[in-house]
Phi, psi and omega in degrees: 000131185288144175283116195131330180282079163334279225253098142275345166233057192240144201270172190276173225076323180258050186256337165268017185252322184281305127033252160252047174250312167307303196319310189311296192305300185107330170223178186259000183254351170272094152292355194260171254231113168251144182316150184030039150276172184232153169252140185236100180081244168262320191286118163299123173233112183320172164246169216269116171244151188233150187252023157275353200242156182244170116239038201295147151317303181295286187330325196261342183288306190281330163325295189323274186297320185278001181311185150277176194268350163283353173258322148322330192297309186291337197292294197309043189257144131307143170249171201250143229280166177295030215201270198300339176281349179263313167319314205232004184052018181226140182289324191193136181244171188269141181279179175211184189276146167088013198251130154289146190227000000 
């Protein structure tokens, strides 16, 4: 391997899997295959957890009803029937008061 060239075997395509595959990790010299990984390529990668996201029920509940109103919006979208998703080229749209669904 020429010097300076980490990831030279790593194939192309897979450089973001090798990657935040380090990021996890933390160095570069631990490669090995840990309990409830998935493999990308050549490479091992966990899978991805974020400790922002819940599912407790009261928490998502509590979101929910306290969103803004710009955010609400979106939660409150509908899809829309085959007739009107070829019309309008959109799946589902945000409802408002008085709109029928």
């Amino acid at each position: 391997m020429p010097e300076g060239a980490l990831f030279s075997f790593v194939p192309i395509g897979m450089e973001h899997c090798f990657l935040s595959a380090l990021a996890r990790q933390g160095s570069l010299t631990s490669g090995l295959a840990r309990p409830g990984s998935e493999t990308c390529g050549r490479q091992t990668v966990t899978m991805k957890f974020n400790p922002f996201v819940t599912s407790d029920r009261s928490k998502n509940r509590k979101r929910h009803f306290n969103a803004p109103s710009h955010v609400r919006r979106k939660i409150m979208s509908s899809p829309l029937s085959k007739e009107l998703r070829q019309k309008y080229n959109v799946r589902s749209m945000p409802i408002r008061k008085d709109d029928e669904v």
